[in-house]
N, C-alpha and C positions, 0 to 999 in steps of 0.2 A: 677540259673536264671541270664540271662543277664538285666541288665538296658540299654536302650537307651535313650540317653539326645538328644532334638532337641535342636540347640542351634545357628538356624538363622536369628532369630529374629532384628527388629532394632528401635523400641519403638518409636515411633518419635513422642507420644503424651507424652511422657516424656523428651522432649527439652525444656532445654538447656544440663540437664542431661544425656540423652540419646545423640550421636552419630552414622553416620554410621560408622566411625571406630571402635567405643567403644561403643555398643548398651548398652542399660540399663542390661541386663542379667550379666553383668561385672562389672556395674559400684556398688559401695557401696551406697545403700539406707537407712540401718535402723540400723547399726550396728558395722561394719565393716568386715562386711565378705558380699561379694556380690551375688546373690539370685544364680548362677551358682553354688558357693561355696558352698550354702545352698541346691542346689538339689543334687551337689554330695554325699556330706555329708549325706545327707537323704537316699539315696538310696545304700550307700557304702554298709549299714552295711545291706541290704536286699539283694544285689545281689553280687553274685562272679565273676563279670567284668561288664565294660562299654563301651560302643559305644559312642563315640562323633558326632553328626553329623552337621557340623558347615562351614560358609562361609570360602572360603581359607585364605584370609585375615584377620582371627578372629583368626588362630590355635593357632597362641603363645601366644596371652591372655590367650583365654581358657589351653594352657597345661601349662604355669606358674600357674595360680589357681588351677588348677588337681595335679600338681606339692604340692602346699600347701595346700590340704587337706588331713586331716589325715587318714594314712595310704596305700594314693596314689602311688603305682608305677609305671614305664612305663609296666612293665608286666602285669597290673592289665585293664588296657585299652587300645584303638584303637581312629583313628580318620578316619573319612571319608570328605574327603573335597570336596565340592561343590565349581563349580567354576561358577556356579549359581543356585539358587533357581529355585527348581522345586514343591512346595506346600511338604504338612507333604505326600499324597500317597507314590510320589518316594523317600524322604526321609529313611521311614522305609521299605520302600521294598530293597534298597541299604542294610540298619542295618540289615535285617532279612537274606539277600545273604551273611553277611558275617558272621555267626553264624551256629550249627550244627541246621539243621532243625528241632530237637524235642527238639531243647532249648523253655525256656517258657524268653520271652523278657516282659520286664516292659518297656513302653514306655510313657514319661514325660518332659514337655515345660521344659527348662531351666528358666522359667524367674517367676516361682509361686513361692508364701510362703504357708506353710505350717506349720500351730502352732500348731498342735496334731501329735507328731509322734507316739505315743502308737497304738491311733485309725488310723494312716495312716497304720503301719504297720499290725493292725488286717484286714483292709482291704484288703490288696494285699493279704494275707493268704486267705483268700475267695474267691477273684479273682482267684489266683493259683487253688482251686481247678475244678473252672469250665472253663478254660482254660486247665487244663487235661481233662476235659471230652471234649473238641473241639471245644469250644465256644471263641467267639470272643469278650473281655469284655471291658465293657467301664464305667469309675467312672462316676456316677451322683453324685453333689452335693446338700443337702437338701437346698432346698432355702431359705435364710434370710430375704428376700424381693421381692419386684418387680420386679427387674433389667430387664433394658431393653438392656444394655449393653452384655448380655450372650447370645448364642442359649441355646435351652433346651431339655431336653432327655423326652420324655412319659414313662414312665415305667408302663407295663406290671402287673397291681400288682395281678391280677388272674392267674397270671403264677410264683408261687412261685419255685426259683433253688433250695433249699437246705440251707439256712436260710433266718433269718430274712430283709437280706439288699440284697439277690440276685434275679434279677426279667429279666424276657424277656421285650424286649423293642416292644413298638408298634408303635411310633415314634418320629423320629428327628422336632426339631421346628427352623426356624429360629430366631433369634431377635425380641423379637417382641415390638410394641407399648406400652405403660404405660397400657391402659385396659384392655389390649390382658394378660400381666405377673403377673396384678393381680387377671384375673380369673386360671392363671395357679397356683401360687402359692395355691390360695384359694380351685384346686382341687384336690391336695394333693400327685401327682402322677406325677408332672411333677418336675424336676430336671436339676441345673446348668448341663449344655455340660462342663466338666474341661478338655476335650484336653489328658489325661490319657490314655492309653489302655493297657491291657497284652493279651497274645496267645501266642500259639506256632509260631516260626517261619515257620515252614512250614506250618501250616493252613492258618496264610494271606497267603502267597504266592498264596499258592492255590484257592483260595476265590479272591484275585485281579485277577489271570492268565484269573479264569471265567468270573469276572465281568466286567474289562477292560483291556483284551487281549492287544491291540496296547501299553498299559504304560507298563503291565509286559514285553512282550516281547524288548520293548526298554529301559527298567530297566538290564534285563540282556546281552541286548549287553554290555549294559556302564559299569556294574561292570565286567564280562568276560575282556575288553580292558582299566578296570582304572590302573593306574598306583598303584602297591602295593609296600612298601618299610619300613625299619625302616629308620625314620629321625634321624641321627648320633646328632644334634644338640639340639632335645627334646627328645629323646630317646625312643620318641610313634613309634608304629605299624600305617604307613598311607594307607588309599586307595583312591584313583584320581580319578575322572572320566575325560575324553578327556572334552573339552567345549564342541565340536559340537557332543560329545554324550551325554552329558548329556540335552543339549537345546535342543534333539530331541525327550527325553522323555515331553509327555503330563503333563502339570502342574493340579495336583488337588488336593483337599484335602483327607486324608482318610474318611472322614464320607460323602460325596460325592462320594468319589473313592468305597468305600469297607462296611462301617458301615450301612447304608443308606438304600444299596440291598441287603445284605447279609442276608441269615434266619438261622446265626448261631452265635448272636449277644446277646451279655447278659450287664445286668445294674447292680452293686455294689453301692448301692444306700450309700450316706457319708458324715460324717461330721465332717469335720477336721481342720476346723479353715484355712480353702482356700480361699486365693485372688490370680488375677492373676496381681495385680500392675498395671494394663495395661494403668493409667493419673495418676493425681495428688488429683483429688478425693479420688482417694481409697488409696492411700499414706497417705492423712490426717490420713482414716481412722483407719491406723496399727502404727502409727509415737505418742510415748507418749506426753503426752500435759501437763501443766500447769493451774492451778485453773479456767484462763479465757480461756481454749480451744485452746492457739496456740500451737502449737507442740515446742518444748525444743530444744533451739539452744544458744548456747553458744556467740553468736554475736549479739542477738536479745535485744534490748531494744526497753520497747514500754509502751506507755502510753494510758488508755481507751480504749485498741484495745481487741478481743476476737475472737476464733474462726477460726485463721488464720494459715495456712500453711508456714512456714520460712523454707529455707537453703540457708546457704552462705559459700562461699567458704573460705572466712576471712574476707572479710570485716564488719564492724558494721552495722547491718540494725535498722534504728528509725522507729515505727511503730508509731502512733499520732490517736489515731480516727479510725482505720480503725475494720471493723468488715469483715469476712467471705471470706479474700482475699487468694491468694499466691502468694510470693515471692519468686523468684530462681533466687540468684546470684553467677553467674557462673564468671570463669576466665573473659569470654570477652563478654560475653552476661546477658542482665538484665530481666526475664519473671516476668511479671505483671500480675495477673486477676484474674477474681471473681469466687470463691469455685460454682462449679455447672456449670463452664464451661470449663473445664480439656481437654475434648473429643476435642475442636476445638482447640487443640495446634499444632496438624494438620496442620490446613489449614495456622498457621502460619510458619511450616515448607515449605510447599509448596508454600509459596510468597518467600523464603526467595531463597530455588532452582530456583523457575523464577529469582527472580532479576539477577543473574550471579554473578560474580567476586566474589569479598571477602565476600560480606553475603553468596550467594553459600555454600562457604566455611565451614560459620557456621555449616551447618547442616552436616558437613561433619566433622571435626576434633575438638576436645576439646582445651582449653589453651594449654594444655599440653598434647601432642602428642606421642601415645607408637609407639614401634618399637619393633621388634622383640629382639634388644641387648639392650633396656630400655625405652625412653624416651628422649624429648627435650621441653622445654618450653621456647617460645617467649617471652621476656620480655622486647625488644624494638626497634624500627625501623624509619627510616625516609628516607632522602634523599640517596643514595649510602651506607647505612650500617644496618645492623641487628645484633640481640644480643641475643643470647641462653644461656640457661642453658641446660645443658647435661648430663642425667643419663645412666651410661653404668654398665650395672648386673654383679657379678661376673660369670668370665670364658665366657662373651660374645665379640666380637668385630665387629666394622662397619665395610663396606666391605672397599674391595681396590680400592680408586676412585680418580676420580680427577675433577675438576671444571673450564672453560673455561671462566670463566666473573668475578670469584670473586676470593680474598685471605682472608685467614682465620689466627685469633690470636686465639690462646688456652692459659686458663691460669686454672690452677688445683686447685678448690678449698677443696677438699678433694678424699682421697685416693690415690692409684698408675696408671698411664699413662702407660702402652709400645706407645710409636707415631714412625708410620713408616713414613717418608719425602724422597721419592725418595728411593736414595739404601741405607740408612743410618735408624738403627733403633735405638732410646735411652728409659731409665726410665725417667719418669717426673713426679716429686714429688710435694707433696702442695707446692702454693705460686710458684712452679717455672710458666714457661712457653714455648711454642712453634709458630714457625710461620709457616702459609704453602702459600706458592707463589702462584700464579693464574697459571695453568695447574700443580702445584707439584702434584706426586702420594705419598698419604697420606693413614694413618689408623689408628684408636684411638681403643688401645685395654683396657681391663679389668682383668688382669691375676691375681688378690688378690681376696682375703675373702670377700670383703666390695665393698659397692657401690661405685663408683667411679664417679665424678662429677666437670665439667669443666661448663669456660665461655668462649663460643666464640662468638668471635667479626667478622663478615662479613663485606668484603670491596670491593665495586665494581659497576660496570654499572648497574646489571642486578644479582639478588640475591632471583630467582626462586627454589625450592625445584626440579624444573625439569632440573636444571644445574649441575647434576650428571652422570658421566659417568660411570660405574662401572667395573672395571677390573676382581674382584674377590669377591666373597659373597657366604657364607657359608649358607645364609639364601635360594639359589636358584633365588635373584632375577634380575630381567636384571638391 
């Protein structure tokens, strides 16, 4: 069985946490291992490979993390790079084109927890078997509540598959109103939509081909002319799609696309201790707490408060009186608001992309900014100069560039430098230092064991992240 991870998500009701660089699916929520990490891991040890299928600009996060979990090697997966989102349909129609057609695919959001892997994994063994007989299966979750947040699956329950949790489905539900979820709940038969599906590969195929001809046929132009390759620098197996092939596949979902019309459709009815994170609500709810119900944060002092949601990035938060709130302080942003109202961080995302310039910004990069050879965090700026901190991974290095408006000071606060300056290259060790002239052609390399981690100081008129020219870049990028 192959697993396929979607993993293009970009959480934006979990900002300031969430990022479009660094979507929530990455980032560390409950633990230290991030929920990506957590589906790998979940799913390693059920299937004998994985499919990544993930925005271009995400790949080296995610193959760094694939990289660290256990047992991971680039033999063992693939990635597929969208160079835009096309909904979950063309997603696993791509995953399914690049697998032998009688493989049985496990397809799974990157961004769910899952706290029963015993019962996760007796369920996929149930799924598997009615996905051999040609069915196209999809997990219901037993619902806990009302939730108006979820669509919902009908399940079929006069149509028993061959046990206790396998049922044909009668219908998909949208989202519905608070009345609408509590007469579902209360009729026993209707089940959280969790986004999950196994089949054969060649059965979707087959099942989209009929049911939406125009997506399948422009699913396989793009994967026939994506670019396939091993990337020398993460050592995955990639496949590309062109943009203007893949933006010319129809955007949909599969349970629209395929689940929806299909009459070869089955429910694995489950209960596995599933959330899909998707605000700060349901974060409270998996995030341990303390006597008075705030969740446990090691920076949190607070007096008469209860009830409340805290994370901070370091700083100390005083809590005074407050009951039922959350708190997220982030490197450079502060989210404020009351428990029960999670869903509309949203729409503070989307004032934040109107305004333009530097909040723009916000919803776009974290303090501390990855890059494919580590990281850089702004730690200060004003008139004519800025000030980084600089993490470079071992065995990575930045490309070969050079800068028309500013000069740059490097100064090594741990580990070993190669710096190339024109035609001249040296080692630069702790405590020394380097300077690079405005137009110098420069490069900061990582050739040891350990992190390596500088301060540079920017000096100049104009001190843009788009005042890079690049000569040479191992990562592919202009």
């Amino acid at each position: 069985m192959t697993g396929v991870i979607l993993c293009g998500g970009s959480g934006t009701r979990l900002w300031p946490l969430s990022r479009d660089a660094y979507p929530k699916q990455f980032v560390d929520l409950l633990d230290g291992e991030s929920l990506f990490e957590k589906t790998v891991n979940r799913n390693r040890v059920l299937c004998e490979s994985l499919v990544v299928v993930t925005n271009k600009r995400h790949v080296f996060i995610a193959a760094d993390q694939l990289s660290g979990s256990q047992g991971i090697k680039p033999s063992d997966a693939m990635f597929i790079l969208e160079p835009v989102g096309r909904n979950t349909a063309p997603a696993i129609a791509l995953a399914c084109m690049a697998v032998d057609q009688d493989e049985t695919v496990l397809v799974v959001p990157s961004d769910h927890l899952i706290a029963d892997a015993d019962a996760y994994a007796a369920r996929c063994a149930e799924a598997q078997k009615l996905a051999d007989k040609g069915y196209l299966v999809t997990f219901g979750i037993k619902p806990e509540y009302p939730e108006t947040g979820y669509g919902y699956i009908e399940a079929d329950l006069s149509k028993n598959l061959g046990s206790e949790n396998a049922f044909g489905v009668a219908s998909f539900r949208e989202k519905p109103d608070v009345e609408t979820a509590k007469k579902f709940v209360a009729a026993g038969s209707f089940l959280w939509n969790s986004g999950m599906f196994m089949f054969k590969a060649g059965q979707f195929l087959n099942e989209l081909k009929q049911l939406e001809p125009a997506m399948y046929e422009a699913c396989v132009a793009a994967w026939e002319k994506a670019a396939k390759r091993k990337d020398d620098s993460l050592g995955y197996e990639m496949a590309e799609p062109r943009l203007e092939d893949m933006a010319s596949i129809p955007a949909n979902s599969i349970d629209y696309a395929v689940m929806e019309k299909s009459r070869q459709v089955a429910c694995v009815r489950s209960s596995l201790g599933w959330n899909d994170l998707g605000s700060f609500d349901s974060l409270y709810g998996v995030r341990p707490k303390d006597a008075s119900g705030n969740t446990l944060d090691d920076n949190l002092v607070q007096h008469g408060s209860k009830g409340s949601l805290i994370q901070s990035s370091g700083r100390v938060v005083a809590l005074v009186g407050m009951e039922d709130c959350i708190v997220i302080d982030s490197e450079d942003s502060l989210l404020v608001a009351k428990r029960g109202e999670a869903q509309n961080v949203k729409k503070i995302v989307d004032a934040l992309k109107a305004s333009g310039g530097k909040r723009a910004g916000l919803t776009e990069y974290h303090g501390t900014v990855h890059r494919p050879w580590g990281s850089y965090t702004l730690l200060d700026e004003g008139d004519n100069f800025k000030i980084k901190r600089i993490v470079v991974k071992p065995g990575r290095k930045l490309s070969l560039q050079k800068h028309l408006h500013r000069s740059e000071h490097w100064v090594v606060v741990s580990g070993t430098a190669t710096v190339t300056v024109d035609s001249e290259q040296r080692i630069v060790r702790t405590n020394e230092s380097v300077y690079i002239p405005i137009a110098g052609v420069h490069r900061l390399e990582n050739e040891g064991k350990v992190d390596l981690a500088i301060i540079e100081t920017q000096v100049g008129q104009y001190l843009g992240e788009d005042d890079i020219i690049r000569l040479d870049d191992v990562y592919g990028r202009a």
